[in-house]
N, C-alpha and C positions, 0 to 999 in steps of 0.2 A: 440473306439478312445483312442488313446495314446497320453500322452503330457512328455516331459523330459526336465527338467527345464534349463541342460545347454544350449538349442536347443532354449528355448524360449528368444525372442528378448525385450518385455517387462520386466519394473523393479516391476508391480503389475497384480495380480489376482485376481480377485475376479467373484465367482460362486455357485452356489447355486442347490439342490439339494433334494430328499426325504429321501435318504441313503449314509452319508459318514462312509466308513469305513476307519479307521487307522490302516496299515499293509497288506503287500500282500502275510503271512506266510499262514501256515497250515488252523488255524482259518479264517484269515481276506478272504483269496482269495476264499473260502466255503461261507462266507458269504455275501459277494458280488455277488459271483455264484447264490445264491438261492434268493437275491431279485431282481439281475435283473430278473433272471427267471421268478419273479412272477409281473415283468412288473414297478417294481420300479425306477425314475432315481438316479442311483450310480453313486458316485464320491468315489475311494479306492485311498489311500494318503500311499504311501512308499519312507521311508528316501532314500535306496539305491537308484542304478543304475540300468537301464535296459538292458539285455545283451538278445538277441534271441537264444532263444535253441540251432540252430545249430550254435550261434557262443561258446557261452559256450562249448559246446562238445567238443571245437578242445583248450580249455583251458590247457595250463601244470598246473601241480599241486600246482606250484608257483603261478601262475597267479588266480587261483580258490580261494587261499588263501588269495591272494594282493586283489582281485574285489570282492570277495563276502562273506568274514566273516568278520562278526563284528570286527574292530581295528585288522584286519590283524590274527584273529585268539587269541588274545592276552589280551581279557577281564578276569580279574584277581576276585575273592572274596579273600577278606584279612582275614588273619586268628587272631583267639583270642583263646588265650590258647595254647594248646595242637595241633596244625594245622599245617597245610601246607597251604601255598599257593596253590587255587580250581582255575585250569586255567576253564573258560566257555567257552564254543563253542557255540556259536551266529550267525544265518547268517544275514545279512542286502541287500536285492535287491530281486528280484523278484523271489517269492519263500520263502523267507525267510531261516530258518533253512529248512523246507522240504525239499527246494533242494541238502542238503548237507548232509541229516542221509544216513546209512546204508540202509534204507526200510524197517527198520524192523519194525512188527506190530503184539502188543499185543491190545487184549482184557485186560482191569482191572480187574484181580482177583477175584471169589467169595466172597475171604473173604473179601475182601478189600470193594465188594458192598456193603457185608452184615455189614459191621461196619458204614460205613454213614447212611444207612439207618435204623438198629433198633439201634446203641448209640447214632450217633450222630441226628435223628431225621429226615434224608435227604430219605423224600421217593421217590423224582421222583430222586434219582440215584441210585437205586434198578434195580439190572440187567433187571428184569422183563420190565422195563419203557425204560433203552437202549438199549435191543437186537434191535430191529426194527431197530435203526441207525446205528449200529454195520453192521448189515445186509448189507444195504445200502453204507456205504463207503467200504466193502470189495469188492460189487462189483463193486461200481464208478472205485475206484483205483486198483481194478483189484489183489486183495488180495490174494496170494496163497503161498503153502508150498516152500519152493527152492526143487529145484531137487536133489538125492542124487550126481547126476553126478558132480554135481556144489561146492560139497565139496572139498578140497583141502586137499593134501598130510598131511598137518601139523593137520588138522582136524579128517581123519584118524586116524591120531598116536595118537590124542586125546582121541578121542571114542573106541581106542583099550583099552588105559589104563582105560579108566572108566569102560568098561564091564571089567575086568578083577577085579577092585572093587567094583561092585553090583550096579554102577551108571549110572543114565540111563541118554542116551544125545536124545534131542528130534527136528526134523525138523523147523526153524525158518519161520514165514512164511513176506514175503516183498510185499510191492507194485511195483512189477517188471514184465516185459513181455519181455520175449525173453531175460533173462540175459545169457550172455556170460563171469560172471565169470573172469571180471581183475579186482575185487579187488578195483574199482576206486570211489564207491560211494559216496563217504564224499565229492571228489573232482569234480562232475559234471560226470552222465558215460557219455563214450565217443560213445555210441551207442543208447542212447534216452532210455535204456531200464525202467529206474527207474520213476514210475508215480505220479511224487512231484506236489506239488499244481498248481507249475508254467506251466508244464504241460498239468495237466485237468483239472483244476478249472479258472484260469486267460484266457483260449481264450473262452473260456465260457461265462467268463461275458460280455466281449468283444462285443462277438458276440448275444448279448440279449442287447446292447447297454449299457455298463459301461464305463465309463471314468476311465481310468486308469492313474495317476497321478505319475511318479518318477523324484527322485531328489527332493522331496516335504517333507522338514521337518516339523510337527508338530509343537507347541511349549508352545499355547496357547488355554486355553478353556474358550470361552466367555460363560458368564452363566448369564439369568435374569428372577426373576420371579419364579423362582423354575426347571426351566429348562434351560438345554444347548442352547444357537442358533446358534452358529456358532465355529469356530474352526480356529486360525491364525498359522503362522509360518515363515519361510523361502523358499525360492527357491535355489537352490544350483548350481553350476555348476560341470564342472567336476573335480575339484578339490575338492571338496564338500566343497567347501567356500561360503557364502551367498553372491547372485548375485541381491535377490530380495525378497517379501512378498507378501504373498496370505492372503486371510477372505474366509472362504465356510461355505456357510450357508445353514442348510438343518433340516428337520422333524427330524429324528432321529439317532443316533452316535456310531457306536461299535469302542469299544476301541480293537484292536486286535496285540499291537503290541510285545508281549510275555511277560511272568513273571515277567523279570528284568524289563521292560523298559515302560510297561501299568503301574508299580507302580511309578517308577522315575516320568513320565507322571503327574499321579494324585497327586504326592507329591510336584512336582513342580507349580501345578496351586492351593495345597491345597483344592482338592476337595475329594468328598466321603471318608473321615477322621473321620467321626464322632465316628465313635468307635474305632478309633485311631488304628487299624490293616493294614493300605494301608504300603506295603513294610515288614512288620513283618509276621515270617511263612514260610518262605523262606527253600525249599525243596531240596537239590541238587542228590540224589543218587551219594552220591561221588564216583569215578571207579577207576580202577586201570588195568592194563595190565600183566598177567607174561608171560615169552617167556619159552620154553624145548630147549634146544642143545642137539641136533640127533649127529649121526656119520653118517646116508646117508644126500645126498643133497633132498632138499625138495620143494625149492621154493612154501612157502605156501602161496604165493601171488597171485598164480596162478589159483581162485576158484574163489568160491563168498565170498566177504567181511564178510559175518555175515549166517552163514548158520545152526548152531544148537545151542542148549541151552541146562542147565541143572537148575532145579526147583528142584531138590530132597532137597537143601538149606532155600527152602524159609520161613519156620518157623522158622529161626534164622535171616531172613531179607535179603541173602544172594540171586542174581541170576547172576549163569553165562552165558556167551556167547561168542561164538567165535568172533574173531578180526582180520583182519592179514592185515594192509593197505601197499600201496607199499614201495618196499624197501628203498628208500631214504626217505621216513617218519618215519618208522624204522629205521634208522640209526642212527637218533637226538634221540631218546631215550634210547641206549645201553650205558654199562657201559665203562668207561675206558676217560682216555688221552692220546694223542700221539698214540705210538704204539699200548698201550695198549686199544684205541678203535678201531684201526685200523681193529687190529685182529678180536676184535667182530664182526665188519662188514662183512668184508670178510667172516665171519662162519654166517652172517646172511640166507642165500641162508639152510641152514643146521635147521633153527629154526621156532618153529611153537607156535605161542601165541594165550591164551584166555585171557578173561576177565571177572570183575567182576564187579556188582554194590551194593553199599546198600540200602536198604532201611530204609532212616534214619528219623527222628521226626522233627518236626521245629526246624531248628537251625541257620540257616541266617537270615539275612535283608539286605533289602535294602534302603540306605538314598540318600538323596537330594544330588545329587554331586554339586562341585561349577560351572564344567563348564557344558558342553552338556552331558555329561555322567555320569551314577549313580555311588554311592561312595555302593560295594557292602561287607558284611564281614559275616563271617561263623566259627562255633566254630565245630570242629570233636566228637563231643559225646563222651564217653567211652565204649559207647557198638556196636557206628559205628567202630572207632579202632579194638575190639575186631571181629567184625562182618569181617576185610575186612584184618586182620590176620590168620583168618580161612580158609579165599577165597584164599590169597597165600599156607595153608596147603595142604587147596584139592588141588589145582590145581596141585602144585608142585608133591603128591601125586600117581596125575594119571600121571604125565607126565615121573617120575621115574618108576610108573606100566608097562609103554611102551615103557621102555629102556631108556629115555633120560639119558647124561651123567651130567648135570649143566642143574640148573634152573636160570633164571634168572627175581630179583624180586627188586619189584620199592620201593625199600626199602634203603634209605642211610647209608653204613658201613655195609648191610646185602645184598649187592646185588647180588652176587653169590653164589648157594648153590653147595653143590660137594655129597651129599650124604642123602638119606632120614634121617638118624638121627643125621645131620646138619639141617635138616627140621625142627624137633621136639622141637629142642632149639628155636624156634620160638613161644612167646608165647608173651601176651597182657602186659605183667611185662617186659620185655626184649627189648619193641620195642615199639619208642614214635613217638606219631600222626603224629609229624611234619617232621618226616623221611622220611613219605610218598610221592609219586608224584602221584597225584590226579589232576584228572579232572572232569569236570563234562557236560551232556549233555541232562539233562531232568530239569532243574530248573521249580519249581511247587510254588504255593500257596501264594502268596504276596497278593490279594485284595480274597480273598476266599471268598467261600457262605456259606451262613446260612439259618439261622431261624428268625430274626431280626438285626435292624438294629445296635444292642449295640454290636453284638459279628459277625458279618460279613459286608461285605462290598457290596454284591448282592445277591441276593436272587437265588434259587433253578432254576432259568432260565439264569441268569448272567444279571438281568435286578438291576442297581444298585439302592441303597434306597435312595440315594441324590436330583437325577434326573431320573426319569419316562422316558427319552427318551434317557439317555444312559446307553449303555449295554456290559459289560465286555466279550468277547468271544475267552479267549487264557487260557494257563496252572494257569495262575495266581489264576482263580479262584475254582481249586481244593482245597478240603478241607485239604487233605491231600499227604502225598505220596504216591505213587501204587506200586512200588517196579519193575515195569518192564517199558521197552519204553513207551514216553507218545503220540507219532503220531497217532497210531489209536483211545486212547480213547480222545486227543483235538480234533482230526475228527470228532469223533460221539455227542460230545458235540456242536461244533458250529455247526453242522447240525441240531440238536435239539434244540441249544437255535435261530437261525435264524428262521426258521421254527415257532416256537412258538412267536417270536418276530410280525411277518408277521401278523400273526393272531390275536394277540389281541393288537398289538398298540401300544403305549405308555402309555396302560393302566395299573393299579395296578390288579395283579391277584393272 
């Protein structure tokens, strides 16, 4: 059953329930999946709109961007110090972000298990305790290498120059089936190929009997007793203006509505705060993009969006990956005015770009904004600067190894380079954070897990220490950052904390 709040004729709702979940991203729509499955009645409560698969597909990439990310694509972390402004990439509507990444999908690094688990004390995230899940959503979502066929010209010219430097580039692997390579992922593909929550997790629950609930804002967590009972908010229409108010009352609560916005949430109702971390910790792998200028035409938009990686980087925090979205979204990011972007454009067909992320230490928060939206801010580290100065060296590096003529780097007053030892004046003393243009698309760690309740905010399950029957199950509650995409390992986590939710209740365990 589906309800869409502009559709509904009443000014009130009220319903009740064994399992509400809030969100119908990566996490929420998993988690919903798995207790209808196990015979539970779900109610899953998502702020956006609902748009059907095949009407999304035939969406321009304007309209992908007006309907289904968060404020138009346009949620900002404000910087302190040394920063730039961190644009965030948020989706809001069915699917969440899922529908809108690349597909790519990592497992969380060894080292990265091995440090929660023997420093920081965290044994059930000990690769040994996730493989099993891991397992499990590669094959739900259909996890596999991209094709070499699926690479694109500019990815090529890529991988020429790194083997020519001792650098090895290694196949990306996505949640896609039958990709045909336009590049379109971020934007809805236009072929169904890409397997986001919205997908295979949401007619799932659907169909196990979940009520699916959009245009349904949050807003309110009624609590008494020691436990949550219900949860209020808005009805929206399609203006997403309040048309109306709902109460849903139910046995047990996961909070799933991702990093930024489960801590806003909790900060806004003042709940599970006690150890004063809800919103502090804030993760972003800040990125960045550099394009090569070829002298052939290349149209490297003409692949798959995201088709290889290089990790030879990653003990300096540093992972690249390829990027090449379509050309008119490329074009807002090239250098010049007037003529002088003109030209860049017209030589975009000619250029072929990667990318880079860092993996950087808590350096965000996120605070109570005044209106509906968090007030979010981020300081750039000195050794993320230094880490994502490097990422332009290599890059630039390999792509002058393969001929290119001009690099071009998201660097203000440095943005075109004409020669490798034009490169090398490129250094952490020469080039300040806020020159940067920085994005970000993994934000991690606002209500994170522990060991108790003074120094986390849930426990090793996402079962919070406030209230026994609700349960944090999105990126928020990683302990730390993982240094690569976070879709597959939020996958195997809300499969494993559902899963375990199921079974033991609302009990303490």
């Amino acid at each position: 059953m589906r309800l869409e709040g502009s559709q509904l004729q009443d000014a009130y709702l009220e319903d009740r329930c064994d399992v509400l979940v809030l969100g119908s991203g990566t996490a929420g729509a998993i988690a919903a999946m798995e207790a209808a499955r196990a015979g539970k009645k779900v109610i899953l409560l998502e702020e956006g709109k609902y748009f059907a698969p095949e009407v999304k597909r035939n969406f321009k990439i304007a309209e992908s961007v007006r309907s289904l990310y968060r404020n138009q694509g346009g949620m900002v972390a404000f910087p302190w110090g040394d920063t730039p402004p961190v644009v965030i990439t948020l989706g809001c509507g069915a699917g969440g972000s899922s529908a809108l990444t690349g597909g790519v999908c990592f497992r969380i690094p060894d080292k990265v298990h091995r440090h929660w688990a023997k420093e920081l004390g965290l044994t059930e995230l000990a690769l040994d305790k996730l493989l099993p899940f891991y397992h499990k959503v590669e094959e739900l979502f259909s996890i596999r290498e991209t094709p070499q066929e699926l690479r694109s010209k500019g990815v090529f010219k890529f991988e020429q120059g790194a083997q020519r430097l001792g650098i090895t580039c290694k196949p990306v692997k996505r949640n896609m089936t039958d990709c045909r390579g336009c590049s379109r992922c971020n934007f809805i593909c236009p072929h169904g190929a890409k397997q986001s929550v919205d997908i295979v997790c949401l007619p799932k629950a659907e169909e196990c009997g979940a009520k699916l609930y959009f245009e349904f804002r949050a807003t309110r967590l009624i609590a008494k007793n020691g436990k949550v009972q219900a949860v209020a908010g808005e009805i929206l229409d399609s203006q997403k203006k309040r048309k109306g108010k709902f109460t849903i009352h139910a046995d047990t609560f996961v909070l799933a509505m991702g990093t930024v916005h489960t801590a806003h949430f909790l900060l806004k109702n003042r709940a599970c705060n006690n150890s004063g971390l809800v919103g502090k910790g804030l993760t972003l792998h800040p990125a960045i993009r550099i394009y090569g200028l070829f002298d052939e035409v290349l149209n490297s938009h003409q692949g798959a969006l995201q088709s290889v990686y290089v990790d030879d980087f990653m003990d300096d925090g540093i992972t690249l990956i390829a990027i090449h979205v379509p050309p008119n979204i490329i074009s807002v990011t090239l250098p010049g005015i007037g003529p002088g972007h003109r030209e860049f454009v017209r030589l975009s067909k000619q250029m072929a770009a990667f990318g880079a992320f860092y993996h950087d230490q808590p350096s965000g928060r996120v605070w109570r904004g005044l209106g509906r939206e968090p007030f979010v801010t981020y300081r750039l580290s000195s050794q993320a600067k230094a880490g994502l100065v490097k990422a332009c060296q290599v890059i630039g590096q390999i792509y002058f190894a393969a001929g290119a003529r001009q690099i071009l780097l998201p660097i203000w007053s440095k943005t075109v380079i004409s020669s490798p030892d034009e490169l090398k004046s490129l250094t952490p003393e020469t080039v300040k954070g806020k020159w940067f243009e920085i994005s970000s698309y993994h934000p991690l760690g606002t209500a994170r897990m522990g060991l108790d309740r003074h120094h986390s905010v849930v426990n090793q399950f996402g079962q919070t220490w406030d209230y026994p029957n609700l349960w944090i199950s999105d990126g928020a509650t990683l302990p730390t950052s993982i240094g690569v995409n976070s879709q597959e390992p939020i996958m195997a986590l809300a499969l494993r904390n559902t899963l375990h939710m199921l079974e033991v209740g609302n009990n303490r365990q």
